[in-house]
C-alpha positions in Angstrom: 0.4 -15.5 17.9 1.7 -13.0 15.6 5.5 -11.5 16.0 4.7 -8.0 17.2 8.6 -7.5 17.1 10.4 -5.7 14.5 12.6 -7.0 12.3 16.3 -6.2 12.6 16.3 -3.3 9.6 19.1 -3.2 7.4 21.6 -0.5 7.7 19.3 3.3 6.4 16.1 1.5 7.3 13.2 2.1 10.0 12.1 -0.6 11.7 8.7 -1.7 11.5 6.6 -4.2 13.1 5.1 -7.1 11.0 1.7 -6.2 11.9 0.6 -2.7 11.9 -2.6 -0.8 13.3 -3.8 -0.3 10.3 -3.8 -4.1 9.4 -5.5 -5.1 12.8 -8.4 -2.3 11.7 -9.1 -4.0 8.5 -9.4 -7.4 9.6 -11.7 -5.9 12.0 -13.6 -3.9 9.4 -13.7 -7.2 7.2 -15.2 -9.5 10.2 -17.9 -7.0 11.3 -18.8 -6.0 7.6 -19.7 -9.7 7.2 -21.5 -9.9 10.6 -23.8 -6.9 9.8 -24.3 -8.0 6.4 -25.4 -11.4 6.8 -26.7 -11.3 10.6 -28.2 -7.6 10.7 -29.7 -7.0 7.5 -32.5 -8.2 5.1 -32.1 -7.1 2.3 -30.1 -9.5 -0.6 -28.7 -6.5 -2.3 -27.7 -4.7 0.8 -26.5 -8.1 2.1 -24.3 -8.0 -1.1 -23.6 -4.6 -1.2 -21.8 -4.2 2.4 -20.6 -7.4 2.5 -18.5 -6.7 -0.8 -17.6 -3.1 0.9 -16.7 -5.1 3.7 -13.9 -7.2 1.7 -12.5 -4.2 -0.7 -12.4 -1.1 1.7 -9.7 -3.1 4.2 -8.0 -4.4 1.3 -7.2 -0.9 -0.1 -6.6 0.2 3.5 -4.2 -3.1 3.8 -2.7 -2.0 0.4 -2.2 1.3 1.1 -0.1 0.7 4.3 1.9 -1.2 3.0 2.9 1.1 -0.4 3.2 4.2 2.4 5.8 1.5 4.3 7.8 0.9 1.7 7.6 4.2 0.5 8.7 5.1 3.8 11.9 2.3 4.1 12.9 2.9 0.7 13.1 6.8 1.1 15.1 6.5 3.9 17.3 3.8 2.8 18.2 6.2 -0.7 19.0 9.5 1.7 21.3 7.7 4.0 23.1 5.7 0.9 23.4 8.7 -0.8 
């Protein structure tokens, strides 16, 4: 099972938790992307179509979080050092 502790920060840092919602929502996204694709529908080119949907939109959400986190550590690590 996954450490749903944070990590001791450093000094000027939040903590944050190795896993965050918005991780846990893509890897949901991702499974029941596939699951419709190839279980629900027919159609080869909509089977490709959300199944590739189904990989890229969790791993820009993924991205995303984690460029706003270390947005978010580094920002406050620069105000409290400053």
């Amino acid at each position: 099972m996954a450490n749903l502790k944070p990590a001791a920060p450093e000094p000027g840092q939040f903590a944050t938790p190795d896993i965050t919602p918005a991780q846990i929502l893509a890897v949901i996204t991702a499974v029941l992307a596939q699951v419709v694709a190839w279980g629900v529908i027919d159609g080869s080119t909509a089977q490709i179509v959300v199944g590739i949907a189904g990989i890229v939109l969790p791993a820009v959400w993924a991205l995303v979080d984690s460029v706003i986190r270390h947005g978010r550590a580094t920002g406050t690590a620069s105000k409290t050092q400053s």
